[in-house]
C-alpha positions in Angstrom: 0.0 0.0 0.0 2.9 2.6 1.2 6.1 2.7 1.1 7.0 6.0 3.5 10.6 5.8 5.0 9.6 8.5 7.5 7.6 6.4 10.1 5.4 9.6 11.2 4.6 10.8 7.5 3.3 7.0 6.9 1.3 6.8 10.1 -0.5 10.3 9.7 -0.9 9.2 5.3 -2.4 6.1 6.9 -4.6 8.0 9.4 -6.0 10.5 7.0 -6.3 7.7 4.1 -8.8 5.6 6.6 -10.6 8.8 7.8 -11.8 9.0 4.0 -12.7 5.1 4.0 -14.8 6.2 6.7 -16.5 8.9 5.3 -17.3 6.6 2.3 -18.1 3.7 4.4 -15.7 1.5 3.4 -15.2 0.7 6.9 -12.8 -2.7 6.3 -10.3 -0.6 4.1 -10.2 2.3 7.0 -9.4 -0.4 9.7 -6.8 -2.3 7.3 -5.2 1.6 7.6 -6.0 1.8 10.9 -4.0 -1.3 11.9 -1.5 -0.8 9.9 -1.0 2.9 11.4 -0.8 1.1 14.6 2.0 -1.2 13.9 3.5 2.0 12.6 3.1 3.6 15.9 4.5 1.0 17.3 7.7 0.4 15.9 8.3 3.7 16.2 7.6 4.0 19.8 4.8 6.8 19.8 2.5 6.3 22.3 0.6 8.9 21.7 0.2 8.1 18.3 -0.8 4.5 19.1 -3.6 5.7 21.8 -5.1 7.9 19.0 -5.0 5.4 16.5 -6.5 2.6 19.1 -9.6 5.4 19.5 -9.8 5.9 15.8 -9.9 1.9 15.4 -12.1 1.6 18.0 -14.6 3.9 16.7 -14.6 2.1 13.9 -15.1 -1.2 15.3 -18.2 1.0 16.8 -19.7 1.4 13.2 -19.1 -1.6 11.7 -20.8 -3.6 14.9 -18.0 -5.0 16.1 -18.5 -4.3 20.1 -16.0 -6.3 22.2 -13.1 -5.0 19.6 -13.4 -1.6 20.2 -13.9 -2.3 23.8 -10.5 -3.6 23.8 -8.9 -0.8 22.0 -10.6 1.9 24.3 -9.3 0.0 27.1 -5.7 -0.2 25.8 -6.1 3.5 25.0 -6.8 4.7 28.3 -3.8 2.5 30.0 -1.7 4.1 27.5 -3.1 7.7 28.3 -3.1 7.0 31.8 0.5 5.6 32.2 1.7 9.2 30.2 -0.3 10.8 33.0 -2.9 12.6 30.2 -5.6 12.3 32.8 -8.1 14.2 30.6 -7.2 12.2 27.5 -8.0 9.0 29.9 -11.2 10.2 30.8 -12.5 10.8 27.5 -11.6 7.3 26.4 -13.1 5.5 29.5 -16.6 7.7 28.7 -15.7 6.4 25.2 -15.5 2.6 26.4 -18.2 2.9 29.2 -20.5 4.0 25.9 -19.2 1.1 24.4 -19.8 -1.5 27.1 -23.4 -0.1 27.3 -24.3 -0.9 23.6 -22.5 -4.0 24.2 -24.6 -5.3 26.9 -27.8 -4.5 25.3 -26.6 -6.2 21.9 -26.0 -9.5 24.5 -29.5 -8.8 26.2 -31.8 -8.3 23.1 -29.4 -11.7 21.5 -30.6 -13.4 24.6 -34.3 -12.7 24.8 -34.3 -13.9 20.9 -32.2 -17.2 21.8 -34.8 -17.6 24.4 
């Protein structure tokens, strides 16, 4: 897909490519970005970066149904926030996952009372 030498040129290319698979709701491609503007973040150590991306990916998880996933990324986002101290960063992704978890539950409720 790219080929960007400079690991923050690639992850932000990556980040802005999937923000226009979102808007065009070709949610796969933008979380095929997404990761891979992760494991960019990641090799190049910024934290930061990968707690942004994790809330980007999880909010796409969000639209595309898949509930437990983006739990898991807005939980990995607010350790990340909260071990760099960004307490107001932190916050916004635990309102972001207790959201999450909310929808989640009800999915598993209505699921149930259907099995039933």
């Amino acid at each position: 897909m790219l080929d960007l030498t400079d690991r923050r040129i690639a992850a932000q290319t990556l980040t802005d490519l999937a923000g226009i698979h979102v808007r065009h709701g070709a949610l796969r491609d933008a979380t095929t970005c997404y990761q891979r503007c992760l494991a960019t973040t990641r090799e190049h150590g910024d934290r930061h970066g990968e707690a942004q991306t994790l809330a980007n990916l999880a909010d796409v998880y969000l639209r595309d149904g898949r509930r437990a996933d983006a739990i898991d990324c807005y939980e990995s986002c607010a350790a990340i926030l909260r071990g760099q101290g960004d307490r107001a960063g932190e916050a916004q992704s635990l309102r972001d996952l207790e959201v999450a978890m909310r929808d989640f539950s009800a999915v598993q409720r209505s699921n149930a009372r259907t099995a039933s």
